[in-house]
N, C-alpha and C positions, 0 to 999 in steps of 0.2 A: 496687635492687641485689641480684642474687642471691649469696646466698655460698655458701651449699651447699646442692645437692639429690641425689635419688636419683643423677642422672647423673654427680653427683661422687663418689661414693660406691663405693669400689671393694669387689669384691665380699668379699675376705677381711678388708675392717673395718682394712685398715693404713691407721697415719697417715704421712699422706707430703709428701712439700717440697712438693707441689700445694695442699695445703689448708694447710699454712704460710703458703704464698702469700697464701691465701686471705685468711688473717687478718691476715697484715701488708698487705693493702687496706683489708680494712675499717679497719683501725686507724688507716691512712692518712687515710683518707676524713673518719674522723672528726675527724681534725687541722686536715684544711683545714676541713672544717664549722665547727668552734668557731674554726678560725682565723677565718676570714670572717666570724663571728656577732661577734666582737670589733672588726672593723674591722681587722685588721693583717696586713702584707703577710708575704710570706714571707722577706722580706728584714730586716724587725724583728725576725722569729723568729730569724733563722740571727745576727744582731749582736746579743742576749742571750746566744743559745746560743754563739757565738764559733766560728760554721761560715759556712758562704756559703748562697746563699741556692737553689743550687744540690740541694745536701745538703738542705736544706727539703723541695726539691721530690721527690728519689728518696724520701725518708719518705713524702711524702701519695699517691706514687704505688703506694707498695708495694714499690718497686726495692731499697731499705734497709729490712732491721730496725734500730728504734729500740730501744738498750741498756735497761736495766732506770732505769739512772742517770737518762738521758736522760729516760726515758718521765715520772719521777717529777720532774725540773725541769720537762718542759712540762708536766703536768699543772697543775703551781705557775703558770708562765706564764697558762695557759688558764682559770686559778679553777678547773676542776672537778677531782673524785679521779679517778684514774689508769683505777677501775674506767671511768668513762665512755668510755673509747676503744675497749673490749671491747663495751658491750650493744649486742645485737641479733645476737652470735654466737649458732650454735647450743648446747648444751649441750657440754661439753668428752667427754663421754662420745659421745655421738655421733659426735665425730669420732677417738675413738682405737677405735670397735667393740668397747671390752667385753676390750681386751687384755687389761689389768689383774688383771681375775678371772680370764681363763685363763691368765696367770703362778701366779697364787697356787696354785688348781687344781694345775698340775703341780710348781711346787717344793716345796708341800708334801706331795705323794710321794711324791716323793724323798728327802726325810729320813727315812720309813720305812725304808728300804732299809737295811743295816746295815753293807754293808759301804762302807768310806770312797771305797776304789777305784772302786766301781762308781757312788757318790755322785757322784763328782768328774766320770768318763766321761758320767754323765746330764745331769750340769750344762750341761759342755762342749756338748753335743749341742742341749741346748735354745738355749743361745746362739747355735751355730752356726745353727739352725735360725731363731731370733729375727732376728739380725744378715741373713740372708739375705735374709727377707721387707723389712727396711727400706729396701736396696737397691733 
């Protein structure tokens, strides 16, 4: 199963609902895998969890993100840490292209700047600028 390659990979390095996607497969995937490695159906799963078995199925399909709550009862479920449903992603950096540091880069010179005003206006602008690309 491919989860991310060049092709996914768009060119200005934004993280986007596509590789969301991506991850909530894999993490999917790995749910049915330990599900099936345990012998239990997804109909077991969904009457612990107090869902149907339905709901089971949009998780290992990728359709649903599973809550943080959630993730951490099935983990419980499944015997393994929570972390196992994640390995075999890429590094988490790779998939957000290195934003990170070029936030930091520009909000930190902007605090240079001295005046409040113009502080506020650069803010504004990077946001808008930020919140645009995420679109």
């Amino acid at each position: 199963m491919v989860l991310y390659s060049e092709s996914n990979h768009q060119e200005n390095g934004d993280f986007s609902a596509r590789k969301a996607d991506l991850i909530d497969k894999h993490v999917g995937q790995r749910l049915r895998d330990r599900r099936r490695a345990l012998d239990l159906s997804q109909q077991d799963i969904g009457q612990i969890l107090g869902i149907s078995y339905q709901q089971v199925q949009k998780y290992e399909c990728g359709l649903n993100r599973i809550s943080a709550g959630r993730m951490y009862i099935l983990a419980h479920i499944m015997q393994v840490n929570v972390s196992h449903f994640y390995e075999g992603l890429p590094p988490a950096d790779e998939l957000i292209g290195g934003r990170l540091h070029d936030l930091d880069i520009t909000t930190s010179g902007i605090e240079n700047i001295p005046t409040g005003n113009v502080q506020n206006a650069l803010n504004d602008l990077v946001r808008a600028i930020r919140d645009s690309k995420l679109m």
